[in-house]
C-alpha positions in Angstrom: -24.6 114.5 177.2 -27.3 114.3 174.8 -29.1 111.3 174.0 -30.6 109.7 171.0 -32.2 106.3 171.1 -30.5 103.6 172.7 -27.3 105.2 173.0 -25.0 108.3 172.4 -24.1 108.9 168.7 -20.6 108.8 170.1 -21.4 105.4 171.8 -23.0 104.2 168.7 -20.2 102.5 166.8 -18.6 101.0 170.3 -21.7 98.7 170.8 -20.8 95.1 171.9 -21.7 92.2 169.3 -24.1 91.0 171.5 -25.8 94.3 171.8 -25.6 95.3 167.9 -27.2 91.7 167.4 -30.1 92.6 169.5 -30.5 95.5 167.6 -31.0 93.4 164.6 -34.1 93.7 163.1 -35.6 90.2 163.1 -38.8 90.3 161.7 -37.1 91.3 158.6 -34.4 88.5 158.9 -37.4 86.1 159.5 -39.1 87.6 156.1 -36.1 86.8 154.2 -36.3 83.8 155.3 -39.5 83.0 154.6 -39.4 84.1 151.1 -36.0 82.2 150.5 -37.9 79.2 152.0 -40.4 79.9 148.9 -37.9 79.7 146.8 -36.4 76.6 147.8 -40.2 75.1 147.3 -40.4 76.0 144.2 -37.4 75.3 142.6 -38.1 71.7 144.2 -41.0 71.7 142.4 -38.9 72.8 139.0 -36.8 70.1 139.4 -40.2 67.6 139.2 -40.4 67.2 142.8 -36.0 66.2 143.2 -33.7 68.3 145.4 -31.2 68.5 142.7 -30.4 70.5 140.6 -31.5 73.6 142.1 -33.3 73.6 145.3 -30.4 71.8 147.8 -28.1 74.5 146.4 -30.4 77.3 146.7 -30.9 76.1 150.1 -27.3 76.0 150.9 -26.3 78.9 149.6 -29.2 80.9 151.7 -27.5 79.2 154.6 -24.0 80.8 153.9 -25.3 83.9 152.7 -27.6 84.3 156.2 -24.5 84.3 157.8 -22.6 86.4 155.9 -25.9 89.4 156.3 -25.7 88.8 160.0 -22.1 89.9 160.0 -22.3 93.0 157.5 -25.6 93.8 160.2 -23.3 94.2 163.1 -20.4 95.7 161.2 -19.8 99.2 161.9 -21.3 101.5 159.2 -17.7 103.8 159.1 -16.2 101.0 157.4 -18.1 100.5 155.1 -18.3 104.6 154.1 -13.9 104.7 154.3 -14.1 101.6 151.7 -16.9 102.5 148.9 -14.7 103.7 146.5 -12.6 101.0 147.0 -15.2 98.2 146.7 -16.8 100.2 143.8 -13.4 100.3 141.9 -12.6 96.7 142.6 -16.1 95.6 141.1 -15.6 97.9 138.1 -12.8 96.2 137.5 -14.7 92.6 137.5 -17.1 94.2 134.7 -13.5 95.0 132.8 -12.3 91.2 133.3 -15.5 90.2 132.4 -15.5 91.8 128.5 -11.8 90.4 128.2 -12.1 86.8 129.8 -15.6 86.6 130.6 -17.2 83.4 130.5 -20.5 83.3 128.0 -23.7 81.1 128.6 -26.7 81.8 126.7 -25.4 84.3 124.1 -24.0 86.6 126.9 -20.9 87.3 128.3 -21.8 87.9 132.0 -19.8 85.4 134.0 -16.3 84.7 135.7 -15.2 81.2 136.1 -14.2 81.2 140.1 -14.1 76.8 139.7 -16.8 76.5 142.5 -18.9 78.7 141.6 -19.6 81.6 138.3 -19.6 84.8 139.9 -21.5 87.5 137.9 -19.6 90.8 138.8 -23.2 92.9 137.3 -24.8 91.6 140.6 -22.5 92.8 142.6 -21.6 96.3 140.7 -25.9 97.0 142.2 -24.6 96.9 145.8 -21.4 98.3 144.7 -22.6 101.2 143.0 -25.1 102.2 145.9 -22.2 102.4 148.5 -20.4 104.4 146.0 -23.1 107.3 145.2 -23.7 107.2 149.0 -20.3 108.2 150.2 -20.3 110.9 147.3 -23.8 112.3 148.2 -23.1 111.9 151.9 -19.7 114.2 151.1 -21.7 116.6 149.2 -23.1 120.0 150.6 -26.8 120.0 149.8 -26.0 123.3 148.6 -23.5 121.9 146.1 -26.2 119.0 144.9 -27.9 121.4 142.9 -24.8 122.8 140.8 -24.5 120.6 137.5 -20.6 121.0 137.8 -20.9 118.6 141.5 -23.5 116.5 139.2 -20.9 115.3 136.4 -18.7 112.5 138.7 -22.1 110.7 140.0 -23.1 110.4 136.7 -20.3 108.8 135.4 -19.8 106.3 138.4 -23.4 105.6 136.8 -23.1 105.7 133.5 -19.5 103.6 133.2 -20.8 100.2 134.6 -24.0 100.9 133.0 -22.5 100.6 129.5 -19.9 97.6 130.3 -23.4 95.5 131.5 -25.3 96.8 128.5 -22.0 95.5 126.1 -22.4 92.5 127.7 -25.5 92.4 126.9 -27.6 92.6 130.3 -30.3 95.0 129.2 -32.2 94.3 132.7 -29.3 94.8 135.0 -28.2 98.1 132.9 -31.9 99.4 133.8 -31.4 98.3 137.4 -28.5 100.6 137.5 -29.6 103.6 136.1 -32.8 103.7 137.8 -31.1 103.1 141.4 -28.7 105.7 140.8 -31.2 107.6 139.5 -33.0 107.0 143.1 -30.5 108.3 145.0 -29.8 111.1 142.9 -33.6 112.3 143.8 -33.0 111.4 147.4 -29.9 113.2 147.4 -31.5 116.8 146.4 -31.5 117.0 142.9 -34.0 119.0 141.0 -36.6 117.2 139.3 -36.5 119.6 135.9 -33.1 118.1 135.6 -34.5 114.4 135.7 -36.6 116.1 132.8 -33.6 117.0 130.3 -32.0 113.8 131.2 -35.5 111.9 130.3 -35.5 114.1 126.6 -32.1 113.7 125.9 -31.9 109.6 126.8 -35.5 110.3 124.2 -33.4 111.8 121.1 -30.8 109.3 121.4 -33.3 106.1 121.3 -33.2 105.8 117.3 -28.7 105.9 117.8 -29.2 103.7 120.7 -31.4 101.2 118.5 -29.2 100.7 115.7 -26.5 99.4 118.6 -29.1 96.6 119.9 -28.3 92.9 119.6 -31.0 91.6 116.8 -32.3 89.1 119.9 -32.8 92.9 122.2 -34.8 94.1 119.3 -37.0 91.3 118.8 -37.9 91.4 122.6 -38.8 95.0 122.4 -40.8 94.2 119.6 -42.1 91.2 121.0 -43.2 92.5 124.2 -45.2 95.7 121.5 -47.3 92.1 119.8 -46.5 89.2 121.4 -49.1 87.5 119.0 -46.4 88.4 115.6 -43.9 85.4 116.6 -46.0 83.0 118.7 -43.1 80.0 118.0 -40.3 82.3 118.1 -39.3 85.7 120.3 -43.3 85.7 121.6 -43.2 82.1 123.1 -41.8 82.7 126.3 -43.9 85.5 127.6 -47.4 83.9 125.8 -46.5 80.9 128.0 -46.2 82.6 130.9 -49.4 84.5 130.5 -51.5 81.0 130.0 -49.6 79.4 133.0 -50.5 82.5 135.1 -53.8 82.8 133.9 -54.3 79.0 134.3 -53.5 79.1 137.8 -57.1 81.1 138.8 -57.5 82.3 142.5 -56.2 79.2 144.4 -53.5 76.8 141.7 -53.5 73.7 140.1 -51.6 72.6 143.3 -47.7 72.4 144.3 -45.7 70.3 141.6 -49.6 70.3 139.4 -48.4 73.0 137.4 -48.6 71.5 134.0 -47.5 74.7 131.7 -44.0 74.0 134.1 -43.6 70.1 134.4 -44.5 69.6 130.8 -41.5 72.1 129.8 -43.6 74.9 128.3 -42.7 77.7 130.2 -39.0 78.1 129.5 -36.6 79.3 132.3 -38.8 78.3 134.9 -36.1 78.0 137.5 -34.8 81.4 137.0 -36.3 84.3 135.1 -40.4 83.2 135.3 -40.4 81.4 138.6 -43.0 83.5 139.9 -44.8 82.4 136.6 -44.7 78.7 138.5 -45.5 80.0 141.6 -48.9 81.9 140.3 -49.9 78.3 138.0 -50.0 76.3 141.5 -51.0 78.0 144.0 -52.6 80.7 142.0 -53.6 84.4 142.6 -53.7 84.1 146.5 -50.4 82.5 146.3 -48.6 85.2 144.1 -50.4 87.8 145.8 -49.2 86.6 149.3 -45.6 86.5 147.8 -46.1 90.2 146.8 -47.3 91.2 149.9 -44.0 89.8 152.0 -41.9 91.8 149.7 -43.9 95.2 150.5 -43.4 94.3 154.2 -39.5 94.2 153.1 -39.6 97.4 151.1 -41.5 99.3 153.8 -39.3 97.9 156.1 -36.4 99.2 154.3 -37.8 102.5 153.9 -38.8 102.9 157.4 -35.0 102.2 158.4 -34.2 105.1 155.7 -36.3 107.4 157.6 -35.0 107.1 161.2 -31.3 107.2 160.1 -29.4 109.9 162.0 -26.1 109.6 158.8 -26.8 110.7 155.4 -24.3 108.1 154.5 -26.5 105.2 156.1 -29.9 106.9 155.0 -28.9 107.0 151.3 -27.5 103.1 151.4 -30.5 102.5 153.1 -33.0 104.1 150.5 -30.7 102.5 147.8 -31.0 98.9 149.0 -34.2 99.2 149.1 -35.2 100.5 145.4 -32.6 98.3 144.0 -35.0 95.1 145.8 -37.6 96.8 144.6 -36.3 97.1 141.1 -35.6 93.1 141.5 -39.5 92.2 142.4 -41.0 94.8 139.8 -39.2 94.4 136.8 -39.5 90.1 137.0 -43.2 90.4 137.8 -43.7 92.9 135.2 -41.3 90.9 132.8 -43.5 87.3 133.1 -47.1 89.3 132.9 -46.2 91.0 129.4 -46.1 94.2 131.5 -42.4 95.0 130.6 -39.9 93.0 127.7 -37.6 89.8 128.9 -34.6 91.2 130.2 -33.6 88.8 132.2 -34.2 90.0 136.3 -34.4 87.5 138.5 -36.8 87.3 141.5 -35.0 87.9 144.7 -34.2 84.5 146.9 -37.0 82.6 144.8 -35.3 82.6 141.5 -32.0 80.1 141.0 -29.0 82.3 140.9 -25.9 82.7 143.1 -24.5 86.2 143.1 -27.7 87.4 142.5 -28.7 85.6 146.2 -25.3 86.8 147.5 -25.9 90.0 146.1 -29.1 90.7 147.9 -28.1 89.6 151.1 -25.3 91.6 151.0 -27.7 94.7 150.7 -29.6 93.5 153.6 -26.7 93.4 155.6 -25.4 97.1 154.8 -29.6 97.9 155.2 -29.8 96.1 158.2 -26.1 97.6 159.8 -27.6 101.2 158.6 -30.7 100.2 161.1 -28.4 99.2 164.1 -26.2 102.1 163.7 -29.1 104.5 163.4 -28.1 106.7 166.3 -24.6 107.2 164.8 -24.1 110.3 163.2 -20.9 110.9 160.8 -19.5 113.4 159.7 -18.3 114.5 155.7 -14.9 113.1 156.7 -16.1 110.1 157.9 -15.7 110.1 161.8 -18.4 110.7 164.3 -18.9 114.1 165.6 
């Protein structure tokens, strides 16, 4: 009987808990620990140096949503490929609730009152909509990728929650979407002259598209163009978070120093331009060493995409990953002026819920894609 790793591919998916456990990879637990550990230090530090409001609850949410990773790790990959429709469908629908009886903070309608906790179904649609493309993909002939006929039902599983978040409006997470499906559609075999007539057609539609753009959207694309045009208005937050970064220098005022943060200038400091914070007190080395652990993540990830043995678990590995690194380069590029404010938090550092439950859940299917690695599946979804 021929052998792959560990184990048979047949023997793959009958692992004991205890073995699938060991197959864990823990160095990249540990780093997700560590940088949810940042987080908690400095949302401490955005609450003035206080626990509450945000850094016991980041905490304790990291604590539930640890667990809930190592479970999805040792799940068996199968189940997750016979349910992706399903889970896609069910979160689609959330985005539907959401425009009806959505709850709206800060001019957006994002949110669905759960009583414990406000669950943001857009977070979840990027996990979601990775599991979705995958099983499609993975169903696909390689053959059949490069007919534009096979091409039409990804791009609507795309395009539909795309627009519902963009209605919402959540320019950041709309980009998130596209981008990661467009990820996977590269991964997957599709041509790159195609990307090209996408890319010119999204270009000719940009003065239609435009005219549809909350006033506030525009002024933040304008903004981000000259800052300098609205210091006091649509310009403040992103010139405050270029003098706290620059402020900082190589080594930081020192934690809970930051005085662009604790005197209230930088706005949003617990969410959107915490690594803004972060870079003001304890400075370049600081928010460089930050940077670094989530390249060790994202080269993690895409080493697990590369030793694979499914096309199923490959492409939910490979789109886990560029959806985290979506996360960590759109909010660094957001708070240095390099992008507009849309809104992205940081992963595990930033105060948010579903967004914490939403990347933990990747790095559980990631992590379950590494431990099933010898398991090979075929289109129907059993092993060979």
């Amino acid at each position: 009987m021929a052998e792959s790793g560990l184990s048979s591919s047949a023997d793959a998916g009958q692992r004991s808990i205890g073995r699938k456990i060991g197959l864990i990879s823990w160095p990249m637990v540990f780093l997700l620990i560590v940088i949810a550990a940042v987080g908690t230090a400095m949302l401490y530090s955005a609450g003035n140096g206080n626990w509450d409001p945000w850094a016991s609850r980041h905490l304790m949410r990291f604590a539930v949503a640890l667990a809930l990773l190592i479970a999805l790790a040792v799940s068996d990959l199968r189940f997750w490929l016979g349910y992706a429709y399903a889970i896609y469908g069910v979160v689609l629908a959330l985005l539907l609730i959401v425009e009806f009886a959505g709850s709206i903070g800060m001019g957006a309608q994002r949110w669905i009152n759960l009583g414990f906790m406000q669950l943001q179904p857009s977070e979840l649609m990027k996990i979601a909509l990775v599991l979705a493309l995958a099983r499609y993909f993975h169903s696909v002939n390689y053959e059949n990728v490069a007919r534009p006929l096979y091409l039409i039902v990804p791009a609507a599983m795309v395009a539909a929650p795309a627009l519902l978040v963009l209605i919402q409006p959540d320019l950041g997470t709309a980009m998130m979407l596209v981008f990661a499906g467009a990820m996977l559609f590269f991964v997957a075999g599709v041509r790159l002259w195609k990307f090209g007539i996408v890319a010119a057609l999204a270009l000719a539609v940009v003065p239609l598209a435009w005219g549809h753009l909350r006033e506030y959207q525009k002024k933040r694309i304008l903004t981000f163009l000259d800052p300098e045009s609205d210091p006091l208005g649509a310009g403040y937050h992103i010139l405050q978070s270029k003098i706290a970064l620059g402020s900082g220098g190589v080594s930081g005022k020192g934690y809970l120093q930051g005085t662009q943060s604790h005197l209230n200038f930088l706005p949003e400091k617990q969410t959107d331009f915490v690594f803004t914070m972060l870079a003001e007190e304890l400075g370049l080395f600081g928010g460089l060493t930050l940077l670094f652990i989530f390249i060790l993540l994202i080269a993690g990830g895409i080493a697990i995409s590369l030793r694979v043995q499914s096309h199923f678990g490959r492409m939910v590995a490979i789109g886990i990953t560029a959806t985290f690194f979506l996360y960590v380069f759109i909010n660094t590029a957001m708070v240095m002026g390099l992008l507009p404010v849309v809104g992205v938090p940081l992963p595990l550092v930033s105060n948010g819920g579903t967004a914490m439950l939403s990347v933990m859940i990747g790095f559980g299917l990631l992590l379950s894609a590494d431990v099933h690695r010898d398991l090979r599946i075929n289109r129907h979804g059993d092993s060979p």
